[in-house]
C-alpha positions in Angstrom: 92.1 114.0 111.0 95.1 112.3 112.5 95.5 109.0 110.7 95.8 106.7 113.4 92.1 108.1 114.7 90.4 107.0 111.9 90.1 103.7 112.3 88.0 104.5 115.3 85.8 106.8 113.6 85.3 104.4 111.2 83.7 101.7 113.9 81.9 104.1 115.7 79.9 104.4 112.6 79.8 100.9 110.8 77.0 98.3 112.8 77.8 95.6 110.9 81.4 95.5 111.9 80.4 96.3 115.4 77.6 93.4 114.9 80.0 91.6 113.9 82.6 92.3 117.6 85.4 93.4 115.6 87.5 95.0 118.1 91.1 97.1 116.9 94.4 95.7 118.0 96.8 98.1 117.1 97.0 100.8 114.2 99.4 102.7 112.5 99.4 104.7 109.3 99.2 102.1 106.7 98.9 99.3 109.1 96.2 97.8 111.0 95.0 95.0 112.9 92.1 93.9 114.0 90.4 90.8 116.1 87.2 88.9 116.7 85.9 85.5 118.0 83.5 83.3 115.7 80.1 83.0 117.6 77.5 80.3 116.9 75.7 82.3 114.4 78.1 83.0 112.2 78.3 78.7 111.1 77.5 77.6 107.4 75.1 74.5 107.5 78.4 72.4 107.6 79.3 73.6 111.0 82.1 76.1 110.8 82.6 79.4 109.8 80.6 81.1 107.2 83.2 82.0 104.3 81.9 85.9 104.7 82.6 85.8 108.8 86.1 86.0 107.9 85.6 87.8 104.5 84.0 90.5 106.5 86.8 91.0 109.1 89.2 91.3 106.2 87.8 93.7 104.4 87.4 95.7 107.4 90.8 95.5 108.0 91.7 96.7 104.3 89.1 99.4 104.5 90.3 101.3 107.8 94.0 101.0 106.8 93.5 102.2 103.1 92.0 104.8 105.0 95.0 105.9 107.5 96.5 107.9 105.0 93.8 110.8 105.8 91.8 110.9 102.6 88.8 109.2 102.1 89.3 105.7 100.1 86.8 103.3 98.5 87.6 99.4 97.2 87.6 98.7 94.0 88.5 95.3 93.7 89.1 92.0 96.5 89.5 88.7 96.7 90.0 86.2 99.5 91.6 82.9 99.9 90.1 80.3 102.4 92.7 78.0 103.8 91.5 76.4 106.9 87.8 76.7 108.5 87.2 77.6 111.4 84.9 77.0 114.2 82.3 78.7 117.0 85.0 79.9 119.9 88.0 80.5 117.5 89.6 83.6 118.2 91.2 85.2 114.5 93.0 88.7 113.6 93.4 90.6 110.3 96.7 92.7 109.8 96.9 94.5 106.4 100.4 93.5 105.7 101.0 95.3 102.8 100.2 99.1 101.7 101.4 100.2 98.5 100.0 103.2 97.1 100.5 104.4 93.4 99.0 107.5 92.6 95.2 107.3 93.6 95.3 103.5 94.0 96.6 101.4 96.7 97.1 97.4 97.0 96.7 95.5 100.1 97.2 92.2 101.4 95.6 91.3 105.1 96.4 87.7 106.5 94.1 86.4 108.3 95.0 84.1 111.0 94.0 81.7 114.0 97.2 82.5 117.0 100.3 82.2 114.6 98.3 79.8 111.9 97.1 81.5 108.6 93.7 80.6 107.7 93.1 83.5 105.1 95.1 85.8 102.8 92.7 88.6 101.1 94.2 91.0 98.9 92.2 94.5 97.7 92.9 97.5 95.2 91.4 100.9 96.5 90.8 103.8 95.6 91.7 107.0 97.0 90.0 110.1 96.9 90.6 113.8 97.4 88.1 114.2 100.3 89.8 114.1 103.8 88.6 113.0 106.8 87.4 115.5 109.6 
């Protein structure tokens, strides 16, 4: 399968992303971002946005690009960085900024950000396997 299709694929067939209202910006092999507004439901008890909300949409972001390069890839390793909260109406994207690949593994870095502001930086290690995507 084409590379820049499998991002796609990959929503079709994830309901907690599409629960979620991820929606794809723009894709490219090694390089995707992606888009989403906080709802109401999605607040901690302190009023703003749940530190998995955002985790969520990052990861996402990580996944589908580790996953442009045709073969099917798994993470292995994440981490995120909170840097601002957010609230109910805020709009935020993730763009995988980075995609090195050595071998079978791959580091990312997605920034996470509200307009031009960064609110997140996540990085992951993946691993990729031998089985392609069809």
């Amino acid at each position: 399968m084409e590379g820049k299709k499998i991002p796609a694929k990959m929503l079709s067939l994830d309901p907690f992303s599409t629960w979620l209202g991820i929606e794809i910006v723009s894709v490219e092999v090694g390089r995707v971002k992606l888009g989403m507004t906080i709802r109401p439901e999605m607040l901690n008890s302190m009023g703003k946005a749940h530190g998995g909300i955002t985790y969520s949409l990052a990861d996402t972001a990580f996944g589908f690009t580790s996953n442009t390069h045709g073969k099917k890839a798994v993470s292995i390793e994440t981490s995120i960085n909170h840097i601002e909260a957010l609230e109910a109406g805020d709009h935020i994207t993730a763009e995988c900024t980075l995609d090195k690949t050595k071998t079978k593994v791959g580091f990312n870095i997605v920034e996470i950000k509200k307009d031009d502001e960064l609110v997140a930086l996540f990085k992951g290690v993946v691993y990729r396997t031998s089985k392609d995507w069809e």
